[in-house]
N, CA, C and O atoms as a Maestro MAE file, in Angstrom:
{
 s_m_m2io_version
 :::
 2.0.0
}

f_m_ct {
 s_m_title
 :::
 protein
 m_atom[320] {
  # First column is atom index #
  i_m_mmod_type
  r_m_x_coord
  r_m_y_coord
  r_m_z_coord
  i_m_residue_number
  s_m_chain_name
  s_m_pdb_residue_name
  s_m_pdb_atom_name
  i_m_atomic_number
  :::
  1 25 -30.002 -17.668 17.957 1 A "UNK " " N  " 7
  2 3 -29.768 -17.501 16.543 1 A "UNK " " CA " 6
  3 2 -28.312 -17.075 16.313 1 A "UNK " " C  " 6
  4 15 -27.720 -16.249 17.008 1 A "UNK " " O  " 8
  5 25 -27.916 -17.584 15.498 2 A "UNK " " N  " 7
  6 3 -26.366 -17.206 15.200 2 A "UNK " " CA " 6
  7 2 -26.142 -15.810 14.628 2 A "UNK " " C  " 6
  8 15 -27.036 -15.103 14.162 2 A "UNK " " O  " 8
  9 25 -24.882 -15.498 14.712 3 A "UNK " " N  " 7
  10 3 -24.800 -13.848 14.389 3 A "UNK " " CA " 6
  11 2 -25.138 -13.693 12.616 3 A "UNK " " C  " 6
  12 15 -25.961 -12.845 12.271 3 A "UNK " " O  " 8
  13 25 -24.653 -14.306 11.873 4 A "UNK " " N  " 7
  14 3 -24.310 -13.884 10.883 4 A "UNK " " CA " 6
  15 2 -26.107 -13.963 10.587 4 A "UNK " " C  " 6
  16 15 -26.682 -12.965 10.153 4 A "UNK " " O  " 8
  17 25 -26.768 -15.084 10.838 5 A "UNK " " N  " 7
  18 3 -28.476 -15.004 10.387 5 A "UNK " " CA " 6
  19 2 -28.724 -13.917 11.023 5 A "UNK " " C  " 6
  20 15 -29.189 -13.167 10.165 5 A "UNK " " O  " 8
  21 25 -28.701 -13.444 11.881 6 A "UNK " " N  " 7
  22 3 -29.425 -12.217 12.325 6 A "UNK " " CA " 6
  23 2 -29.500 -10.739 11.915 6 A "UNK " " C  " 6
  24 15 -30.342 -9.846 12.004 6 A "UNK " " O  " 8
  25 25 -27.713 -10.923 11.212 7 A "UNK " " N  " 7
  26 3 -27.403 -9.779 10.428 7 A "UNK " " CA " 6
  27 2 -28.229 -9.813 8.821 7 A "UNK " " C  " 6
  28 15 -28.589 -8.893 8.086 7 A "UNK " " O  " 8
  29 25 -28.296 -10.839 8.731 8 A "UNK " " N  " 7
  30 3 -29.488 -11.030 7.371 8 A "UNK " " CA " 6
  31 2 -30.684 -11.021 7.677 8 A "UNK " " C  " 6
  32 15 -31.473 -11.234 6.756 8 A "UNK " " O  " 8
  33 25 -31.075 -10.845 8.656 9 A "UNK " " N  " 7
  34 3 -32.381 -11.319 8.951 9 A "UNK " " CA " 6
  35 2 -32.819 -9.731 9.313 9 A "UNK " " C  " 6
  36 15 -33.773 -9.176 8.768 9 A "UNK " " O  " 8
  37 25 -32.022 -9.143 10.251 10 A "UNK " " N  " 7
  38 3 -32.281 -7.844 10.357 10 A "UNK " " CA " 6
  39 2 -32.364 -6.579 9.554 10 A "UNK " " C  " 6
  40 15 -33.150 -5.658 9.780 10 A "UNK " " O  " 8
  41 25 -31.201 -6.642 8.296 11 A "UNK " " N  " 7
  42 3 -31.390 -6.566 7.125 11 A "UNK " " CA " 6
  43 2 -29.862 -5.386 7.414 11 A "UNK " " C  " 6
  44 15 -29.691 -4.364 6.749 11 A "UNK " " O  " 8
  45 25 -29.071 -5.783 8.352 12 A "UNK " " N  " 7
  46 3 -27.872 -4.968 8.670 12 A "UNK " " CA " 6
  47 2 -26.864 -5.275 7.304 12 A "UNK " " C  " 6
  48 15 -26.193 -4.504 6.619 12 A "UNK " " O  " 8
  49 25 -27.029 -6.431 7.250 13 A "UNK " " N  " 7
  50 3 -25.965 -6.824 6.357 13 A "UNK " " CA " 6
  51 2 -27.120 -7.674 5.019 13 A "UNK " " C  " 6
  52 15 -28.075 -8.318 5.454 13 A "UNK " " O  " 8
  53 25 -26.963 -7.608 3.883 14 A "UNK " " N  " 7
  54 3 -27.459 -7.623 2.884 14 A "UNK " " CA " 6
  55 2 -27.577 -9.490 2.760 14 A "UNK " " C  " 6
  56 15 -28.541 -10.235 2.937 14 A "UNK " " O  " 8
  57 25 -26.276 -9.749 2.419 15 A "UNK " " N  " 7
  58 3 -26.280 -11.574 2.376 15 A "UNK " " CA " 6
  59 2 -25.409 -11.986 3.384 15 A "UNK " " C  " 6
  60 15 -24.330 -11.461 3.662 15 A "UNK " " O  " 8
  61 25 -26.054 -13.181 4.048 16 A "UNK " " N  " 7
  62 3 -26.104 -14.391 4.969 16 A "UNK " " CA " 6
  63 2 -24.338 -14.455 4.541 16 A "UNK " " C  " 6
  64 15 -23.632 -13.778 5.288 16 A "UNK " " O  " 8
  65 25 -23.784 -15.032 3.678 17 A "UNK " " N  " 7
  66 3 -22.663 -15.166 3.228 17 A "UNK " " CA " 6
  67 2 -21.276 -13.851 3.182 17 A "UNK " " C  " 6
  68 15 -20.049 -13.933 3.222 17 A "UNK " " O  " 8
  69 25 -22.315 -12.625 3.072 18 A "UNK " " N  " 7
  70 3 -21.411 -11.260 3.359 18 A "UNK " " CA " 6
  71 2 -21.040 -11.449 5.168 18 A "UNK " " C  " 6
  72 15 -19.879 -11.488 5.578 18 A "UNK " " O  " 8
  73 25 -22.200 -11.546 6.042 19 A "UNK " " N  " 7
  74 3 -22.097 -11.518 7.008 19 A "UNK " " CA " 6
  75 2 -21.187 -12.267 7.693 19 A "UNK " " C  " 6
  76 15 -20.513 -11.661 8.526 19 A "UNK " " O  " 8
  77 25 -20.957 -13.712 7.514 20 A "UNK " " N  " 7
  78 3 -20.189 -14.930 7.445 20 A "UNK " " CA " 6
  79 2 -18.755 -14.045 7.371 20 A "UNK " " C  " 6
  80 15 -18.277 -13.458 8.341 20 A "UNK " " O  " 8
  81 25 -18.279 -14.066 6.273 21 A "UNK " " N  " 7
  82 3 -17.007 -13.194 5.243 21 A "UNK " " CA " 6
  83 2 -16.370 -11.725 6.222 21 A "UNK " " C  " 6
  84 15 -15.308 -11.102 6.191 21 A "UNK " " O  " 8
  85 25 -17.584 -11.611 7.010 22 A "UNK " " N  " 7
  86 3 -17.486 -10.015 8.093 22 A "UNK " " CA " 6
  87 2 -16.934 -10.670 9.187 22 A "UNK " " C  " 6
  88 15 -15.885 -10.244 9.671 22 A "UNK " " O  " 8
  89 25 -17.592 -11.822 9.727 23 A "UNK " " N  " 7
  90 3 -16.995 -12.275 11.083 23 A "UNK " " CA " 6
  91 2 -16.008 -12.864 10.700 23 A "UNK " " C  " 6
  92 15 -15.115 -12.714 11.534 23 A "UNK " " O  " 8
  93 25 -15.610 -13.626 9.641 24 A "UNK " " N  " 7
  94 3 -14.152 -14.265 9.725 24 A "UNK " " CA " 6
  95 2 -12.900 -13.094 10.002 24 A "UNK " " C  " 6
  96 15 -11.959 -13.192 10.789 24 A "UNK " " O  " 8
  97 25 -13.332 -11.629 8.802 25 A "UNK " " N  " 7
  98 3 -12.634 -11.130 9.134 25 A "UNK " " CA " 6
  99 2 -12.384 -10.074 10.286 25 A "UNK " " C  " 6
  100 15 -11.829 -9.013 10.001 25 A "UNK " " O  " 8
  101 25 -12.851 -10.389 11.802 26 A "UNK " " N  " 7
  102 3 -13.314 -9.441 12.825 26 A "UNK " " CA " 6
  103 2 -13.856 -8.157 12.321 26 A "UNK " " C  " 6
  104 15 -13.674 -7.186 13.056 26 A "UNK " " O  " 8
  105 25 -14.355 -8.008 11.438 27 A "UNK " " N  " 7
  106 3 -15.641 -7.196 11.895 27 A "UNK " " CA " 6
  107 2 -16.533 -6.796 12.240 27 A "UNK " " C  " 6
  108 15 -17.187 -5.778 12.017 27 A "UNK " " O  " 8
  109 25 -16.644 -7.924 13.056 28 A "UNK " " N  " 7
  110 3 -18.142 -8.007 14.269 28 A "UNK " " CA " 6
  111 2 -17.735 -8.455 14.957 28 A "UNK " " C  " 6
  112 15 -17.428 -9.647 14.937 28 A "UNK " " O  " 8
  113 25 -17.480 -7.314 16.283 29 A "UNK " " N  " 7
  114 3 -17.769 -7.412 17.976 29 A "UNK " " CA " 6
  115 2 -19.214 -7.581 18.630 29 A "UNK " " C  " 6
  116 15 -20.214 -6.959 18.272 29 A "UNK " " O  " 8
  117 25 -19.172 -8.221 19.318 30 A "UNK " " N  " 7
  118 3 -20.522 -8.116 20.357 30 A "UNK " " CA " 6
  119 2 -19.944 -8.249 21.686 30 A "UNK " " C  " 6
  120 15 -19.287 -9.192 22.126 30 A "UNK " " O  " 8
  121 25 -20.503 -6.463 22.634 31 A "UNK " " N  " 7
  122 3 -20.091 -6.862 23.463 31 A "UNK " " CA " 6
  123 2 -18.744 -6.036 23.803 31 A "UNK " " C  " 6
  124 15 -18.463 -5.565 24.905 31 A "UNK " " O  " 8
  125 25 -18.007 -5.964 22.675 32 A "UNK " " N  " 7
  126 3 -16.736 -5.313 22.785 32 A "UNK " " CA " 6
  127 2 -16.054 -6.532 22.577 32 A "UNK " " C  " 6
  128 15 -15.249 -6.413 23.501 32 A "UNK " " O  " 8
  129 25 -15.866 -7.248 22.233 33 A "UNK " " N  " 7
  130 3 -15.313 -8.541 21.712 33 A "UNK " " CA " 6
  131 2 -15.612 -9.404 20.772 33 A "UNK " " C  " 6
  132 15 -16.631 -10.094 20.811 33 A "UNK " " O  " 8
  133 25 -14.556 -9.454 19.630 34 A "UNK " " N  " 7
  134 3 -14.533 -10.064 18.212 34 A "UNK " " CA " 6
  135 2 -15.176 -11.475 18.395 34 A "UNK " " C  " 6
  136 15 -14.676 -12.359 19.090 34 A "UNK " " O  " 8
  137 25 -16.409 -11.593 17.651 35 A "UNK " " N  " 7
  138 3 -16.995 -13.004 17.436 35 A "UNK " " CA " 6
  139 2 -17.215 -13.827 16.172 35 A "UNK " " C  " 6
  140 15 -17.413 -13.273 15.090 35 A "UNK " " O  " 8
  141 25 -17.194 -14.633 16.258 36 A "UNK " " N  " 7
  142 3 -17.122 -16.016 14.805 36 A "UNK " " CA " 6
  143 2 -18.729 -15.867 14.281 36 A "UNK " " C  " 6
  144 15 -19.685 -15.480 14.953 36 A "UNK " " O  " 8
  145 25 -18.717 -16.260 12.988 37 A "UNK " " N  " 7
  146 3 -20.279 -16.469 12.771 37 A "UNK " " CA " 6
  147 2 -21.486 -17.236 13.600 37 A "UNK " " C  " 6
  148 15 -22.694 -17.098 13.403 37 A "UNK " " O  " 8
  149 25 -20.839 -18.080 14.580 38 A "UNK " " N  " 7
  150 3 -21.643 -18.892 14.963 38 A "UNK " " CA " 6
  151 2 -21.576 -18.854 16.362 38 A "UNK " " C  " 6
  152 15 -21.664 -19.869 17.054 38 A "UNK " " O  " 8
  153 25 -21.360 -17.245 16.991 39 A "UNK " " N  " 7
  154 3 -22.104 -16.511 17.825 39 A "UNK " " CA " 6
  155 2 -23.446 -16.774 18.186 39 A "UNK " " C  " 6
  156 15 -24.250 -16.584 17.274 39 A "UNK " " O  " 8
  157 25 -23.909 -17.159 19.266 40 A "UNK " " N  " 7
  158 3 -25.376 -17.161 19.701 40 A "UNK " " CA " 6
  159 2 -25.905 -15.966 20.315 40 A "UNK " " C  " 6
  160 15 -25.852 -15.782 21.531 40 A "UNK " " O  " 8
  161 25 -26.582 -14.883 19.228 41 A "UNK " " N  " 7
  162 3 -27.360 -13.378 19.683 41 A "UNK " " CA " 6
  163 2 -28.561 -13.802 20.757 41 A "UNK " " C  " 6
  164 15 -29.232 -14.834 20.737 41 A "UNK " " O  " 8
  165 25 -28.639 -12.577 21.801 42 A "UNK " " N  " 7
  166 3 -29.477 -12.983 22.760 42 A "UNK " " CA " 6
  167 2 -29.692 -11.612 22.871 42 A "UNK " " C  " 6
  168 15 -28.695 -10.902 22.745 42 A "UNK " " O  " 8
  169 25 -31.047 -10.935 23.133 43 A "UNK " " N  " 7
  170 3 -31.839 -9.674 23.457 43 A "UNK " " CA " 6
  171 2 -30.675 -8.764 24.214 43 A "UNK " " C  " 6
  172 15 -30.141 -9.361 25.149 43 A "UNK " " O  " 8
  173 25 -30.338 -7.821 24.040 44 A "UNK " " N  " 7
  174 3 -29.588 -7.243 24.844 44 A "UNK " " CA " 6
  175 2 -27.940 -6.823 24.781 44 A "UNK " " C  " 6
  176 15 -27.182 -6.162 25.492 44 A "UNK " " O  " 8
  177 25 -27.830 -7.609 23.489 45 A "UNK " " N  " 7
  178 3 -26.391 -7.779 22.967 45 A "UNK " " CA " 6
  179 2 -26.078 -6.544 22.533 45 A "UNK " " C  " 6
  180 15 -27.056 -5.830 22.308 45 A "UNK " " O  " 8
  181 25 -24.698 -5.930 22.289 46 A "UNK " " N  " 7
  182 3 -24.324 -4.488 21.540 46 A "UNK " " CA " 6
  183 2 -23.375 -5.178 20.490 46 A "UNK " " C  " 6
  184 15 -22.208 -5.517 20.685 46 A "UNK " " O  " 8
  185 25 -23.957 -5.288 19.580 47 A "UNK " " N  " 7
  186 3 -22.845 -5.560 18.172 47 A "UNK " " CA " 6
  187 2 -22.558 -4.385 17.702 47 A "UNK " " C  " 6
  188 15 -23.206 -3.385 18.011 47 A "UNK " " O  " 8
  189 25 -21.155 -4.371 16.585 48 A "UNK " " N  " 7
  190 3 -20.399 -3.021 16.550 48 A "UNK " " CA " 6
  191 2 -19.893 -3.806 15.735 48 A "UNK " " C  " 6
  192 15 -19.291 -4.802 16.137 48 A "UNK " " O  " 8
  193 25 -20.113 -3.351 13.586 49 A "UNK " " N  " 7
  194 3 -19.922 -3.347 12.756 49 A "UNK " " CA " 6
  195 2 -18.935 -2.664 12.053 49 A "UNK " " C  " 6
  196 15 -19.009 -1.435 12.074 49 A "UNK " " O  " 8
  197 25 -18.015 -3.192 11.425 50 A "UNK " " N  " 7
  198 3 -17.238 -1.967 10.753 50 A "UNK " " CA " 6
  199 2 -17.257 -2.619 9.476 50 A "UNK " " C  " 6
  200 15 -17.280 -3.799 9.125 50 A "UNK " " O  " 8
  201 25 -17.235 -1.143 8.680 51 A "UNK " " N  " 7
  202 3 -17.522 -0.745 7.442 51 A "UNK " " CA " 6
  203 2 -16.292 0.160 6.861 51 A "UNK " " C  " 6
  204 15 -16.513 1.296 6.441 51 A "UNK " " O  " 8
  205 25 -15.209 -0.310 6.861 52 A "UNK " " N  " 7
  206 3 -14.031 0.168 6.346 52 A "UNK " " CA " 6
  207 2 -13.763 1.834 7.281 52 A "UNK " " C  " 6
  208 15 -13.449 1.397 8.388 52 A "UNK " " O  " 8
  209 25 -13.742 2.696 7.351 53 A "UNK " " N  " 7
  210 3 -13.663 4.199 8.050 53 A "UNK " " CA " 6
  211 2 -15.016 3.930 9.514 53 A "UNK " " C  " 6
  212 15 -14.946 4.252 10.700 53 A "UNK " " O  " 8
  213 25 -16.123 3.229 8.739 54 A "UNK " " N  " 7
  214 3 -17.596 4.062 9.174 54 A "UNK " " CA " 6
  215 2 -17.732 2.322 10.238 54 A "UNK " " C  " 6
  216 15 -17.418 1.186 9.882 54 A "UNK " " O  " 8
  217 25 -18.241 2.745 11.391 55 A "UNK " " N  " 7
  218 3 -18.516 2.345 12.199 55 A "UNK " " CA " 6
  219 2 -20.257 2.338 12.946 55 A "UNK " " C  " 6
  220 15 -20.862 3.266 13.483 55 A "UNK " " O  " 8
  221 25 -20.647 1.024 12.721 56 A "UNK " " N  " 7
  222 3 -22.469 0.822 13.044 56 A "UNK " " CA " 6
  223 2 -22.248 0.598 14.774 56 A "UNK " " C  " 6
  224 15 -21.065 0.487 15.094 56 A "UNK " " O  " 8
  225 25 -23.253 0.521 15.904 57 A "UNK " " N  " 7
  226 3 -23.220 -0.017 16.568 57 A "UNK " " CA " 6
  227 2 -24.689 -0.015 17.066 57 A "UNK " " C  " 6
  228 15 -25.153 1.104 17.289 57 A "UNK " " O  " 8
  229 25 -25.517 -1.107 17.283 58 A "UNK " " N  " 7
  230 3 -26.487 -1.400 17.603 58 A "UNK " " CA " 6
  231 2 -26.783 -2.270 18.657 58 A "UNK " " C  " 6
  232 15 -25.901 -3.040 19.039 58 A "UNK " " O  " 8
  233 25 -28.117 -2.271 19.298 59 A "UNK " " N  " 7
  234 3 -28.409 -3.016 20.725 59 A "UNK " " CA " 6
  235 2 -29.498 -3.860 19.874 59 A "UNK " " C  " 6
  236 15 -30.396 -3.373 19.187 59 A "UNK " " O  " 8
  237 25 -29.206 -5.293 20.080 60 A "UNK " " N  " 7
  238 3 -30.368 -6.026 19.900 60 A "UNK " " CA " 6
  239 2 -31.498 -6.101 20.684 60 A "UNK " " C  " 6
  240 15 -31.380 -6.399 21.873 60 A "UNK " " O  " 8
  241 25 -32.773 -5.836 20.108 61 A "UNK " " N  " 7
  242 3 -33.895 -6.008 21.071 61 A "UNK " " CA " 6
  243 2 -35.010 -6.876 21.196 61 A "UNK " " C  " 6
  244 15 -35.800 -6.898 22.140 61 A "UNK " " O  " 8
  245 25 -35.029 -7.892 19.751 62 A "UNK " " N  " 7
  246 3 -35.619 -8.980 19.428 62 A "UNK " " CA " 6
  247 2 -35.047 -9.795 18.295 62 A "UNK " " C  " 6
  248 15 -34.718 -9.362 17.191 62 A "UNK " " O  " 8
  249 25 -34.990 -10.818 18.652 63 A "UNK " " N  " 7
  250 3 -34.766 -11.578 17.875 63 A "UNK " " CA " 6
  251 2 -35.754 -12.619 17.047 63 A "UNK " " C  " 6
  252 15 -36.780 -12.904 17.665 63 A "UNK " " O  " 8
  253 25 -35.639 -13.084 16.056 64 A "UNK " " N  " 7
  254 3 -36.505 -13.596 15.230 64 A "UNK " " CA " 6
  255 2 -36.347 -14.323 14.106 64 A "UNK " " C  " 6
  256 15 -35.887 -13.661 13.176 64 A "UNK " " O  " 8
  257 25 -36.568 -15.450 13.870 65 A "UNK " " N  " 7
  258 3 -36.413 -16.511 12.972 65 A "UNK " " CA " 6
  259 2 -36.091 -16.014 11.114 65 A "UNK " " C  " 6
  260 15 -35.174 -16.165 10.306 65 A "UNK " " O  " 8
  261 25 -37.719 -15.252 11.133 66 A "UNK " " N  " 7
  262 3 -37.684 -14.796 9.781 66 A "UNK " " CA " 6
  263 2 -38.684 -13.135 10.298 66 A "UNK " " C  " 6
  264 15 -39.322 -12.972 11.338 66 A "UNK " " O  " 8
  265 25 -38.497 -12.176 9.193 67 A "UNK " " N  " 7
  266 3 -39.370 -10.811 9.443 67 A "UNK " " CA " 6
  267 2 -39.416 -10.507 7.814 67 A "UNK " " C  " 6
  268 15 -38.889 -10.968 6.802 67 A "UNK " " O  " 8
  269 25 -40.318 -9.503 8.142 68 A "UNK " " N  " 7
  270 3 -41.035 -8.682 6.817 68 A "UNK " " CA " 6
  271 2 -39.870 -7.438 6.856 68 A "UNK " " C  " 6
  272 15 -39.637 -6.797 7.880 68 A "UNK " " O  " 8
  273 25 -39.183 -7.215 5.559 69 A "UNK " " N  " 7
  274 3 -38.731 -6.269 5.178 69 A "UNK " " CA " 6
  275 2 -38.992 -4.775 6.469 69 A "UNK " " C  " 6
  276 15 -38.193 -4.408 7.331 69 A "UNK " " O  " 8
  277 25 -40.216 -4.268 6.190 70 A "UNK " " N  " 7
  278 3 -40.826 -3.508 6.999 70 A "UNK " " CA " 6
  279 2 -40.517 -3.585 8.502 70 A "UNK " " C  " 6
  280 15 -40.129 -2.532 9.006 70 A "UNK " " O  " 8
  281 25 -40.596 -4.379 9.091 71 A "UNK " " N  " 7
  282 3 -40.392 -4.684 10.485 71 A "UNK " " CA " 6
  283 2 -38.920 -5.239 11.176 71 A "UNK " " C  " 6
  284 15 -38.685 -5.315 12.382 71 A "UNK " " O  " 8
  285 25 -38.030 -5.592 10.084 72 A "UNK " " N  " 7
  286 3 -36.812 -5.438 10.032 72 A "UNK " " CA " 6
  287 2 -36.084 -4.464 11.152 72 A "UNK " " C  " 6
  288 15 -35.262 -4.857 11.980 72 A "UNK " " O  " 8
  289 25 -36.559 -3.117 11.002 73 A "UNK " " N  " 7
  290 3 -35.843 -2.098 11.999 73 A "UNK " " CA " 6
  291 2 -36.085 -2.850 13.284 73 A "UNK " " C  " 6
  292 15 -35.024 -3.127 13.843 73 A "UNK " " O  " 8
  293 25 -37.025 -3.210 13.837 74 A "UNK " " N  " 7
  294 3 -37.567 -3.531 15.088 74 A "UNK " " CA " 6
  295 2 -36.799 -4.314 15.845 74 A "UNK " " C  " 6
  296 15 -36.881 -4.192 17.067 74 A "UNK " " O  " 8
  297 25 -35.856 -5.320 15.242 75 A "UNK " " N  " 7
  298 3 -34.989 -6.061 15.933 75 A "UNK " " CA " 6
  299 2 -33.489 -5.572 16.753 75 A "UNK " " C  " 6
  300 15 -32.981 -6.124 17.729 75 A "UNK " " O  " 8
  301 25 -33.055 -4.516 16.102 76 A "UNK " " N  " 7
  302 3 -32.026 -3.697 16.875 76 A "UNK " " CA " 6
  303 2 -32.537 -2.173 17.330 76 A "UNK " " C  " 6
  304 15 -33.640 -1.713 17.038 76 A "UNK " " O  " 8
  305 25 -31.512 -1.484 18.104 77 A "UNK " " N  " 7
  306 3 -31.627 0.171 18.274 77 A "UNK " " CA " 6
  307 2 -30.145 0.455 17.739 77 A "UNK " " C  " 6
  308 15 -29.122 -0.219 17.855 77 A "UNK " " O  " 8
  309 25 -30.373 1.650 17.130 78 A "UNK " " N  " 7
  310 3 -29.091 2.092 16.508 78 A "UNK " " CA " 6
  311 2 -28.768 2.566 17.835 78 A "UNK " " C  " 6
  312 15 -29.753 2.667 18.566 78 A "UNK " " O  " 8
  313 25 -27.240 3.002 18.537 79 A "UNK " " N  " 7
  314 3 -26.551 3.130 19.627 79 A "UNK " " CA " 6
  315 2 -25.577 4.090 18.945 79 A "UNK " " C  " 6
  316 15 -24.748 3.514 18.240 79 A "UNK " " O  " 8
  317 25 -25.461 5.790 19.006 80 A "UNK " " N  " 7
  318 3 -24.539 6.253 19.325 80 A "UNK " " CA " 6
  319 2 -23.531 6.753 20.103 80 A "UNK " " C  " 6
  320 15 -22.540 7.261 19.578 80 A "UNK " " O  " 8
  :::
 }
 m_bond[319] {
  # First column is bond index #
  i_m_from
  i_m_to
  i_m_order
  :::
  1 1 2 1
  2 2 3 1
  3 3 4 2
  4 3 5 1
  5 5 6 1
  6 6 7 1
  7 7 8 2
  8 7 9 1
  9 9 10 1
  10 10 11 1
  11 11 12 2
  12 11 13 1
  13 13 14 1
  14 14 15 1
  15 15 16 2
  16 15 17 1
  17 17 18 1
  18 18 19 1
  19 19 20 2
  20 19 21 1
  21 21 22 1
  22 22 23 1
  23 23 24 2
  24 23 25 1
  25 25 26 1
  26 26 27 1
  27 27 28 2
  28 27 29 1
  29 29 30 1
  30 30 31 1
  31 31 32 2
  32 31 33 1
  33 33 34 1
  34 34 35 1
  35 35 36 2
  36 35 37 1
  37 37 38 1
  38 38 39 1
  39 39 40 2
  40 39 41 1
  41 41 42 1
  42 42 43 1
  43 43 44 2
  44 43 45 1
  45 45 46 1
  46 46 47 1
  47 47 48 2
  48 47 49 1
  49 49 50 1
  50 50 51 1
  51 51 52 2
  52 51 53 1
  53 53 54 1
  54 54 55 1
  55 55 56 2
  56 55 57 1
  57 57 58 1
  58 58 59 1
  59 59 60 2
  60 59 61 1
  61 61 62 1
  62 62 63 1
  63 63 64 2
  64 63 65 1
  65 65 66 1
  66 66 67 1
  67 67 68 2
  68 67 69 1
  69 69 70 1
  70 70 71 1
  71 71 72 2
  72 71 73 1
  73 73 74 1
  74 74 75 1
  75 75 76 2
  76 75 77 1
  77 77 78 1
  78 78 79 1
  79 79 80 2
  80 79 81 1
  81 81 82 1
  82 82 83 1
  83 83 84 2
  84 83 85 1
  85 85 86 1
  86 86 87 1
  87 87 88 2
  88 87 89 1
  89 89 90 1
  90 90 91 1
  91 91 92 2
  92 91 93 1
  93 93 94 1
  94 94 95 1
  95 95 96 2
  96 95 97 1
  97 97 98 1
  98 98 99 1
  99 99 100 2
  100 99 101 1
  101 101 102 1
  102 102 103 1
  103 103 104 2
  104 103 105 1
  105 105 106 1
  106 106 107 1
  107 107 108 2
  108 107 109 1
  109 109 110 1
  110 110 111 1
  111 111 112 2
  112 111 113 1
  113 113 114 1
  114 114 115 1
  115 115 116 2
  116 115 117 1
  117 117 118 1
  118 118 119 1
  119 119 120 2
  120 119 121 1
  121 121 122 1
  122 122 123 1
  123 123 124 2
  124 123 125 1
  125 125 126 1
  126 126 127 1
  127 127 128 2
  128 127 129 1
  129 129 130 1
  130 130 131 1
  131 131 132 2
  132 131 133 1
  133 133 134 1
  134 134 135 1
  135 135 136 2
  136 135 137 1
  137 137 138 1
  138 138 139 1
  139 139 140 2
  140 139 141 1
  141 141 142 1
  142 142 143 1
  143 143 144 2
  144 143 145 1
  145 145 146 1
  146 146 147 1
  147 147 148 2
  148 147 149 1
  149 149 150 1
  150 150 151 1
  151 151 152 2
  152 151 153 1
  153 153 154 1
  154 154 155 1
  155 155 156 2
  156 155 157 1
  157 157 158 1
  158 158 159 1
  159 159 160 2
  160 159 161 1
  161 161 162 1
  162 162 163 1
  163 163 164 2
  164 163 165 1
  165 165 166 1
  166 166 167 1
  167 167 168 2
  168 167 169 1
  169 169 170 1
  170 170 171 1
  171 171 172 2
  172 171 173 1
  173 173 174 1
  174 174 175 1
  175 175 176 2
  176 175 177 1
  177 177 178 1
  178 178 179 1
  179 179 180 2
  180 179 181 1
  181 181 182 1
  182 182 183 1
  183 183 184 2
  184 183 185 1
  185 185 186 1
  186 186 187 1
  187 187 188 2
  188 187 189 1
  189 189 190 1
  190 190 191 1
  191 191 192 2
  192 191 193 1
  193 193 194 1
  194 194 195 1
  195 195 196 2
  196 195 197 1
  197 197 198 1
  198 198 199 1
  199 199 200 2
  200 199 201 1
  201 201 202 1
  202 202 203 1
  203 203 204 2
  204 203 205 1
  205 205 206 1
  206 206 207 1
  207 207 208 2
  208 207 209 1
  209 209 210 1
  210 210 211 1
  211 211 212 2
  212 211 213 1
  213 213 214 1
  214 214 215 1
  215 215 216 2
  216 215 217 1
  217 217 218 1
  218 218 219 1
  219 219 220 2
  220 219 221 1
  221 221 222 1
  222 222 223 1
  223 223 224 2
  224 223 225 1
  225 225 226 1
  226 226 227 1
  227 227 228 2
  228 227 229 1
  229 229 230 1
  230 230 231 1
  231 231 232 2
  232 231 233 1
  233 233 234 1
  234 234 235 1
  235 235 236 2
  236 235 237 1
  237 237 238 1
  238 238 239 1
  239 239 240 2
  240 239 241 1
  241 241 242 1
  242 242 243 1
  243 243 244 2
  244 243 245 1
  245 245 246 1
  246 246 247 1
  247 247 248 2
  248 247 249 1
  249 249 250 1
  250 250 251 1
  251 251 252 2
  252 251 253 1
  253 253 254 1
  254 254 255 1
  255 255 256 2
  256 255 257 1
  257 257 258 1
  258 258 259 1
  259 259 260 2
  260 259 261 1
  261 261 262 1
  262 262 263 1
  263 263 264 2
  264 263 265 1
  265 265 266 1
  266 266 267 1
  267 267 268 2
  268 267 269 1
  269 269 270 1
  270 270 271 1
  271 271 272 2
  272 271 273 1
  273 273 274 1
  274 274 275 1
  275 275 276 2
  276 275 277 1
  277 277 278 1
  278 278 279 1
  279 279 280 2
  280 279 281 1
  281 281 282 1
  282 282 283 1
  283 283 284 2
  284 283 285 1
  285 285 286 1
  286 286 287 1
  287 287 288 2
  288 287 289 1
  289 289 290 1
  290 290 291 1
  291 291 292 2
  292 291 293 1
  293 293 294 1
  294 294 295 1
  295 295 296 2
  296 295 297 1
  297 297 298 1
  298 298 299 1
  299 299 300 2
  300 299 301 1
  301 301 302 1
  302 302 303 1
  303 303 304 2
  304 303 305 1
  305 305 306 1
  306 306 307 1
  307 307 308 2
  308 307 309 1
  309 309 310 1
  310 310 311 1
  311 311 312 2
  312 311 313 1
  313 313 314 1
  314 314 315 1
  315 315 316 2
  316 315 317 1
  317 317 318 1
  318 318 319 1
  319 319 320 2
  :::
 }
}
């Protein structure tokens, strides 16, 4: 699954198109290294979000086509 769906899908990032707009402008590493939207996420990945000052970093642990609001958390671990 590509990065930017996953960030919508997971519910990290709000719209498919915000997410897109994040990787053009390197704000999504995976890995420790700046990736394009069309990144292929695989179980195990560490993406690392920035949010102007504030900094996310999460471990993917499933991935998934489509999810329920609710079950959303389940796809990453927050990583401090």
């Amino acid at each position: 699954m590509r990065i930017d769906k996953f960030l919508k899908v997971s519910r990290l990032i709000k719209r498919r198109t915000v997410a897109n707009d994040a990787c053009d402008a390197a704000h999504i590493s995976v890995n420790g290294r700046v990736v394009k939207a069309s990144y292929d996420v695989k179980v195990g990945d560490k993406i690392e979000i920035t949010f102007g000052e504030r900094t996310l970093r999460v471990e993917v642990t499933d991935v998934k086509e489509s999810t329920k609001k609710a079950d959303a958390a389940e796809m990453y671990r927050v990583i401090d």
